[in-house]
N, C-alpha and C positions, 0 to 999 in steps of 0.2 A: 648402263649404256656408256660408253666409251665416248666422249665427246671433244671435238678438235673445234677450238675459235681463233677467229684469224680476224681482228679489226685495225682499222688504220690507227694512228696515232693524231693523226691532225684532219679529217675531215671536217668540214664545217658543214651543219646544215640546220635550216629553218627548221623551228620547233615542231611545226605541224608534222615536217617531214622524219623527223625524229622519232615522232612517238607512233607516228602511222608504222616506222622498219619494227620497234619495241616491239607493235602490237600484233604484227605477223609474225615478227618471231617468237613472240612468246604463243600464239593459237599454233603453229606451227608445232614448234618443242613439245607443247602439251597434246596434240595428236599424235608424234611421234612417242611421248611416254605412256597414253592409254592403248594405240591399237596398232604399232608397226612391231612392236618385238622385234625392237633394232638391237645389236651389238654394238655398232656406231652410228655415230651420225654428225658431220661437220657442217659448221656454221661460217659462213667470209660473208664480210661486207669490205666492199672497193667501191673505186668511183670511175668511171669510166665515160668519158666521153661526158663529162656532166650531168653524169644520172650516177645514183645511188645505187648498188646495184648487192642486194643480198642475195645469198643462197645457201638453201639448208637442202642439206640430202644426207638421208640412209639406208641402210642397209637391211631395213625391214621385210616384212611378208609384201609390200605392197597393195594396190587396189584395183580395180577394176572400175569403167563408168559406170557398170550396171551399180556396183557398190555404193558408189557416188549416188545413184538414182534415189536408190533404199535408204539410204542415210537422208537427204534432200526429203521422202515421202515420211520419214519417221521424225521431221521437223527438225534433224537437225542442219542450222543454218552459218554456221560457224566459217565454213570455210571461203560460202558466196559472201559475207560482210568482208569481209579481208580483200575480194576482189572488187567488188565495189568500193571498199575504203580509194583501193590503186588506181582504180581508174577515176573517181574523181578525183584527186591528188595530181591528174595528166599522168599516171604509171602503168605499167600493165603488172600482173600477177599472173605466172605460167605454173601449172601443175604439173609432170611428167611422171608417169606410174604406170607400172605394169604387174600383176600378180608375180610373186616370187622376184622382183629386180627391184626390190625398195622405191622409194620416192625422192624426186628432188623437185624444190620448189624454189623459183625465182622469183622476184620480185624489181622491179625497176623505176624511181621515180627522178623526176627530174631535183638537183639539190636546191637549185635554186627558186 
């Protein structure tokens, strides 16, 4: 997989907030290397408006909610801790996907 990253050079952010972007991008990366059968997939973290603001998107098969259901009933919980991580944090985590139009997932929390 073809991968493009794009980080700032001088962001400053709280450790919590740090390891909480790590930790989605790494559950992230790791669902897009088991199940999207991406060609690529880029990675930016900027700061905007005072929020942190990562985003990863590819070029994969994509998902469906129903998929999302199956995956939720066969225990896997991988992706609801990552949302939950964000919003306690005060962030949100947005999922975007559609079969066949890859996935991009944002993430937003505040740096300070």
């Amino acid at each position: 997989t073809q991968t493009r990253l794009e980080l700032p050079s001088n962001m400053r952010l709280r450790q919590d907030r740090a390891s909480l972007i790590f930790r989605v991008a790494q559950e992230v990366l790791r669902n897009v290397a088991a199940h999207a059968d991406a060609k690529n997939v880029s990675v930016s973290l900027k700061e905007v408006n005072k929020m942190a603001v990562l985003r990863i998107a590819d070029d994969g098969k994509g998902f469906s909610q129903e998929d999302v259901a199956r995956r939720r009933a066969e225990g896997h919980v991988g992706t609801n801790a990552i949302v939950e991580l964000a919003e306690e944090a005060g962030g949100t985590l947005d999922i975007d996907s559609q079969p066949g139009n890859g996935t991009r997932v944002t993430l937003k929390v505040p740096t300070e």
